[in-house]
Phi, psi and omega in degrees: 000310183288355164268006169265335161305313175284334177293278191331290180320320193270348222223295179302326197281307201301316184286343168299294207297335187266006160304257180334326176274356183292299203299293223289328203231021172307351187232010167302110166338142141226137185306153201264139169199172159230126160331134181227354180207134174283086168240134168008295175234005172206179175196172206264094174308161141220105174247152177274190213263154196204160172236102229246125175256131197230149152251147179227142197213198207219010178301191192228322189220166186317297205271332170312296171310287172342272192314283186307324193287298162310323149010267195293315217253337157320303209277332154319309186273351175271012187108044183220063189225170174304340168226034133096351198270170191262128151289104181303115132359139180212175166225181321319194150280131166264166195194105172244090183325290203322314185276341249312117196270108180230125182244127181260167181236152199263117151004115168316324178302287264240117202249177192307298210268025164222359150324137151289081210337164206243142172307326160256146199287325160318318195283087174260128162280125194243172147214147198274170181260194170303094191228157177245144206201136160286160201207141120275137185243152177216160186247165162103173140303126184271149179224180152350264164356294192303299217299330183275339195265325154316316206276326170298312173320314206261324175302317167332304181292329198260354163294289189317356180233017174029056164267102182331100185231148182213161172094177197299147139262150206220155182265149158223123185222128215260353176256146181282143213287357186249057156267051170343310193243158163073034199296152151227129182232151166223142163247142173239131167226149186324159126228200229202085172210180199233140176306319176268019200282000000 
């Protein structure tokens, strides 16, 4: 009786929390971008140009990357910039293994010249240019694994529908890391389309 108690009790708390992460993060900013193509298991992006505060570090895996890097890019948007100011949390997270990359993308109000520069010198603000990028999605906590057996899949797909793609493939990961349900992760890479395509 009392593991059928503890079973409950563990089962109301996971639905709390994911409650309460639904509330805390529903209104979180997400980069903006639009489908120009529908397909079965990926579809085809436009994103406009964005301004991304990145750390690049000598990790090797996912999780080397992960922990530090989310930090770094934390304690910038948390005041730890020359004036102190607080920057509102966006989704996704960008994450390019090849490079290893890790990025936030900064709020649409806030242009190159009312950013606050950031105090530690790792932490660079770039802004990207306009690009179009294929996309896939998986569910679940992203690991190693997930990001190489996705990132083969979606090149899989996108030869077979002979699409042109080049430059990295990249993690996206849209949930905060105490978020149990409903994860959404994606990899995305450049391609080669034309607006009447």
């Amino acid at each position: 009786m009392k593991k059928i108690w503890q079973v409950i009790l563990t089962v109301s708390a996971l639905m709390a929390l994911q409650s309460f992460t639904v509330m805390a993060f529903g209104e979180t900013e997400k980069q903006k971008y639009t489908v120009v193509r529908q397909e079965k298991e990926f579809e085809i992006r436009f994103y406009p140009s964005a301004i991304l505060a990145t750390v690049y570090s000598d990790s090797k895996t996912y999780r080397e990357l992960a922990y530090p890097g989310f930090s770094k890019l934390a304690g910038y948007i948390f005041g730890g910039n020359k004036t102190d100011t607080k920057i509102s949390m966006t989704s996704p997270v960008h994450m390019d293994m090849n490079e290893a990359s890790m990025s936030f993308v900064m709020p649409s109000a806030y242009t190159e010249e009312s950013l606050p520069a950031p105090d530690d010198p790792e932490v660079k603000l770039e802004r990207t240019e306009d690009v179009y990028v294929a996309a896939i999605r998986f569910g679940g906590y992203a690991s190693d694994r997930d990001i190489v057996k996705y990132s083969e899949k979606l090149k899989s797909l996108l030869s077979e529908k002979g699409i042109g793609w080049y430059g990295n493939f990249r993690y996206l990961g849209y949930n905060p890391p105490f978020q149990p349900f409903g994860r959404r992760n994606e990899i995305i890479v450049n391609v080669k389309w034309k607006d009447s395509e």
